[in-house]
C-alpha positions, -999 to 999 in steps of 0.1 A, spaced: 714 -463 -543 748 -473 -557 760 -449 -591 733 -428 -605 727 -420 -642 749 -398 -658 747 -402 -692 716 -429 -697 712 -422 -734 748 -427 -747 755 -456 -719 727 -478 -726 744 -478 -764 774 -488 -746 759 -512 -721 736 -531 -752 769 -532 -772 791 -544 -740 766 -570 -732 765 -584 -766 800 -588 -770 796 -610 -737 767 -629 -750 783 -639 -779 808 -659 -760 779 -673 -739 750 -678 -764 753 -715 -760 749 -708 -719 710 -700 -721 684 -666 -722 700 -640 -719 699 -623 -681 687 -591 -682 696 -566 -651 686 -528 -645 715 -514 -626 726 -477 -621 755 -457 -640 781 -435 -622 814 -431 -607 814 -460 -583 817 -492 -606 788 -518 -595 794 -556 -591 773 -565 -618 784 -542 -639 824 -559 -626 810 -596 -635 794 -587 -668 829 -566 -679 850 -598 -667 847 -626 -692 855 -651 -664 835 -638 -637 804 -634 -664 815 -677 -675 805 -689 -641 765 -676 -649 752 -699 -670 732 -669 -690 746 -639 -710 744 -611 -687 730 -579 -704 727 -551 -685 698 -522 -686 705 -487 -676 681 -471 -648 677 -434 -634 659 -444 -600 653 -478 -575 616 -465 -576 616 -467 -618 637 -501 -617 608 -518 -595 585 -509 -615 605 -520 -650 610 -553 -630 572 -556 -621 564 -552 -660 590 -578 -670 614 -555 -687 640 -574 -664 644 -599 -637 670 -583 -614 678 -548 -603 713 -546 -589 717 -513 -560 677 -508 -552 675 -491 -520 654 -504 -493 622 -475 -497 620 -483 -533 623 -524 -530 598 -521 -497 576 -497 -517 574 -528 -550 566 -555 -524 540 -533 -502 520 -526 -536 522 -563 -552 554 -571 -564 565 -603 -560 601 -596 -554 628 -609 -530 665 -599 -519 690 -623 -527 718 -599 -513 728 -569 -497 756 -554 -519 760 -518 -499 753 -493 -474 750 -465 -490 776 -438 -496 755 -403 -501 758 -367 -483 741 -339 -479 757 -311 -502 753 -278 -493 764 -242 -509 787 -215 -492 761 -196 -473 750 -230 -454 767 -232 -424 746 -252 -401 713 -273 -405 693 -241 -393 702 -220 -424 682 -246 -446 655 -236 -466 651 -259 -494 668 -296 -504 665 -316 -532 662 -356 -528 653 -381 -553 614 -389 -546 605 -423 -530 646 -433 -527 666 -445 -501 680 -411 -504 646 -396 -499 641 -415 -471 677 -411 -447 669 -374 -459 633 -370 -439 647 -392 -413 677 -365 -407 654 -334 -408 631 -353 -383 661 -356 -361 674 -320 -367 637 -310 -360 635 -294 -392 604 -312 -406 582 -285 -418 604 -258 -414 627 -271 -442 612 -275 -480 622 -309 -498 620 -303 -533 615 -341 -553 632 -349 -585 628 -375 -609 665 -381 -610 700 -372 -594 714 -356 -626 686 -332 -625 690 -323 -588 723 -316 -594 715 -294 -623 692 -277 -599 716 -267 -569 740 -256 -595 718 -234 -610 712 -220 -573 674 -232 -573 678 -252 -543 706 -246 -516 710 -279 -510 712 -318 -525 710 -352 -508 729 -369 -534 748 -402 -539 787 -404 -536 788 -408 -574 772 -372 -575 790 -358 -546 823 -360 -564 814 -338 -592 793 -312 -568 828 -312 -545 844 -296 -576 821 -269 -580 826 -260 -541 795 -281 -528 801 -290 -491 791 -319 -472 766 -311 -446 762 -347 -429 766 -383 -442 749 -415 -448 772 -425 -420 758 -400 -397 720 -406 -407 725 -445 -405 736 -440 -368 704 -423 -366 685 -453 -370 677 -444 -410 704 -469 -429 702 -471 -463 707 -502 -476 715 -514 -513 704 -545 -526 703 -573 -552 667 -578 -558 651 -604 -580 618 -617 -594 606 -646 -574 590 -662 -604 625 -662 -624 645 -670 -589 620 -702 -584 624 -713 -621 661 -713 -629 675 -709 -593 709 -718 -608 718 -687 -626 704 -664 -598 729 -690 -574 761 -682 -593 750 -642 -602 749 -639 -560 784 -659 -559 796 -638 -587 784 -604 -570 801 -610 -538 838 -622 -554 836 -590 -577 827 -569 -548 863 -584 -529 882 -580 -564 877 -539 -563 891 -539 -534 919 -559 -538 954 -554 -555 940 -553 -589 910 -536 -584 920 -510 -609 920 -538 -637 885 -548 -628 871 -514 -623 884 -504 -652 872 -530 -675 831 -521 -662 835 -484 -671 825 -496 -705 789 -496 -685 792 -469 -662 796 -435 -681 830 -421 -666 864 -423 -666 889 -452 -655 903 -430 -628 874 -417 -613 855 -449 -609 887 -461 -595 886 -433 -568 847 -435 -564 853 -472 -558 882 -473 -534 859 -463 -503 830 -471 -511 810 -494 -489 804 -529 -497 788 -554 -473 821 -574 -460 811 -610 -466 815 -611 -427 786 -593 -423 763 -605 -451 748 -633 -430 735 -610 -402 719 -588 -427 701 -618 -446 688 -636 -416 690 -636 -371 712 -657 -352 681 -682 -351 686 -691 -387 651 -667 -400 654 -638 -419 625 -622 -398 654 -612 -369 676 -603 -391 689 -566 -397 673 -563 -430 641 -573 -420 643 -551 -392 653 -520 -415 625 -530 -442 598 -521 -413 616 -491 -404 615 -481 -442 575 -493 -444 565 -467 -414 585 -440 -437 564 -454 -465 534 -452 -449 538 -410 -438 545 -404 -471 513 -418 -481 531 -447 -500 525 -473 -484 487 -483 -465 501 -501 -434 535 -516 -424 536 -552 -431 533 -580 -401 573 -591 -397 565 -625 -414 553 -607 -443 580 -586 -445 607 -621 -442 586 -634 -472 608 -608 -494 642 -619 -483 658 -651 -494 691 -661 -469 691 -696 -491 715 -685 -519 740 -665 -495 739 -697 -474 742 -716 -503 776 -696 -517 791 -699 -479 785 -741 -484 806 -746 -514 774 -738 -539 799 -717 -558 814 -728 -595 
């Protein structure tokens, strides 16, 4: 999961208020797009493109965007039409919506993800764990159990589930849990208050437990008005090269009207943080044959499913074909053709 809540009451003012000054500009463009996306220190594309007037032009829709606390709450916000797109879902909540009926697909893979394991001063080795917080059913949740299986700490080790990453945080400050496996956006702030980093996202992806971010859409809205779901991928990828080029600073500054933070620690949040290079974004989306069922992503989604499934979240792992049905390569291939405005 990209930037996590922070302050979802007093940002969603700012987001409704952001969005409509965009709209207004674009009312003549069509319905308005509506997006869940996360809040926090590391500034998401869609919250760059809707900030930027001329990224935001080149989708034919005003873009409004709608603040969510978890991937596992988006998907299910998506599934009863309070939006069509959910910008940095993880790959346990996105395989957990298509497992129980949604009818979603990915469109693109914005991020791996950037979280850690946060620990207090009298942790100094994976053996001195007794109980971690995790946001339930998130990608989070899921490197998390991956990396205690590893350790062999399953069982031994008590994984305390919270509705949302500002709470978890709340908790290991308090000194209710001795540990957190938080997003970066979180990690900054715990850093302050003397939180070390156990192990990495990094670490646990080489594990075999990536955590992939995504940009996930509604098949029924991507299949009737392809055209604005075309140009918000296009859009997504150029404003994820802009903050991290020589004016990144202008651009991440402009979407903390949506994010909740300051200017200068989004722009610190956002320096490192891991977007897809659009070198890789192909093998991701689809194989070297051309089908997304041997491609990396389809490859992690039954991965995540056998998670799913031992958590009693999932009834079986999906036949790979299945699985393919939820991932769309045709926009990305699209954008790399010349099907950008």
């Amino acid at each position: 999961m990209l930037k996590k809540s922070l302050l979802a009451g007093a940002a969603a003012l700012v987001a409704s208020a952001g969005a409509a000054g965009c709209g207004a500009s674009a009312a003549s463009r069509g319905s308005a797009l509506k997006i869940g996306y996360f809040q926090g220190a590391v500034a998401g594309p869609e919250a760059v493109v809707a900030a930027d007037p001329d990224l935001a032009s080149h989708v034919k829709a005003p873009i409004h965007l709608r603040p969510i606390d978890s991937g596992v709450a988006g998907m299910a916000q998506l599934r009863a039409g309070a939006f069509p797109v959910v910008s940095g879902v993880g790959n346990p909540p996105f395989v957990g919506a298509f497992t129980s009926g949604t009818d979603v697909e990915v469109v693109f893979v914005e991020s791996i993800d950037e979280s850690g394991l946060a620990v207090n001063d009298k942790i100094k080795s994976p053996a001195d764990l007794k109980k971690v917080g995790v946001l339930v059913g998130s990608t989070l949740d899921f490197q998390l159990r991956g990396w205690l299986t590893a350790q062999r700490l399953t069982g031994r080790v008590q994984v305390a589930s919270f509705a949302s990453e500002a709470a978890e945080a709340a908790a290991w400050k308090s000194g209710k849990i001795d540990a957190v496996y938080i997003s970066q956006a979180y990690l900054i702030d715990l850093k302050k208050h003397d939180a070390r980093v156990l192990t990495t996202a990094a670490d646990v992806a080489r594990l075999g437990y990536a955590a992939v971010n995504m940009l996930a859409v509604d098949k029924a809205y991507a299949k009737r008005d392809p055209a604005v779901v075309q140009q918000l991928v296009c859009q997504v990828s150029r404003a994820q090269t802009l903050v991290k080029g020589p004016q990144a600073a202008k651009y991440v500054t402009a979407a903390t009207r949506f994010l909740g933070v300051r200017p200068a620690d989004a722009i610190a949040a956002t320096s490192d943080y891991p977007y897809v290079p659009q070198s890789e974004e192909t093998g991701w989306l689809q194989g070297a044959d051309g089908h997304a069922a041997s491609g990396r992503l389809a490859k992690n989604f039954q991965l995540t499913a056998q998670f799913l499934v031992t958590q009693g979240r999932a009834k079986t792992v999906p036949p790979i074909d299945q699985i393919a049905a939820h991932i769309a390569p045709s926009f990305w291939a699209k954008a790399q053709s010349g099907g950008c405005t």
